[in-house]
N, C-alpha and C positions, 0 to 999 in steps of 0.2 A: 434400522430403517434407513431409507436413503433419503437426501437431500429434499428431493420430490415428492418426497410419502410425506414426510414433515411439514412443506409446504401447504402440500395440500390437507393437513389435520389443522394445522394452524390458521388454512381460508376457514373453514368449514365451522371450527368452535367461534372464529368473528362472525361469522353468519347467523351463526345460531344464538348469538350474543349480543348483537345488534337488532335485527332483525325478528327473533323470535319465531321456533317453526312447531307445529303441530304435535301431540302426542304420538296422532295415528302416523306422520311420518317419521319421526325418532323410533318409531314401532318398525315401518317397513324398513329402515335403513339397517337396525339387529338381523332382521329376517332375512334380508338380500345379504347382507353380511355371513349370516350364518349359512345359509345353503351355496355362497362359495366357499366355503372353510368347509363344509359338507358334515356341519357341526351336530353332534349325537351328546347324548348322557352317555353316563358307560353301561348303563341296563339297555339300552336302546339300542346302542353300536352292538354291544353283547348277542344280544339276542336276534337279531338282524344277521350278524354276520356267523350264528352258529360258535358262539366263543364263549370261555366260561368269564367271570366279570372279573376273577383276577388275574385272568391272561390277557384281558384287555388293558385293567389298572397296568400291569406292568410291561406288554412287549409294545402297549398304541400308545401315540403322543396324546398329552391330559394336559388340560390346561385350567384350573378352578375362577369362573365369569361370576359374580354376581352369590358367590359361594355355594357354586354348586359345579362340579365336576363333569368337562367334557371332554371326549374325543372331536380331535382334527385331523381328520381323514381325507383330504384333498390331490390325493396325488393322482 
């Protein structure tokens, strides 16, 4: 990550640590997170893009959130 990206993780957990912010927002901030990352399971990316789910496991970038297994698909 860059300089920038860090700064800005580093504002964001003092704000949330001082301040205290809502479930439903920590909720929307995954959500808006995740639909720019264009974030799928792999059944879901799978089956969506017409692919078998171990040609997904293996040719699409995976990354395991919360222990459970997604494609990021952003390009």
């Amino acid at each position: 990550m860059t300089d920038t990206e860090n700064i800005m993780i580093d504002r964001f957990c003092r704000r949330v640590e001082t301040n205290g912010v809502s479930n439903e927002f920590l909720v929307q901030i995954i959500e808006l997170a995740g639909s720019y990352l264009n974030l799928k399971t792999i059944s879901a990316y799978a089956k969506e893009n017409k692919m078998s789910y171990n040609g997904v496991k293996k040719y699409r970038q995976n990354l395991k959130i919360f222990g459970v297994k997604f494609v990021i698909d952003n390009t």
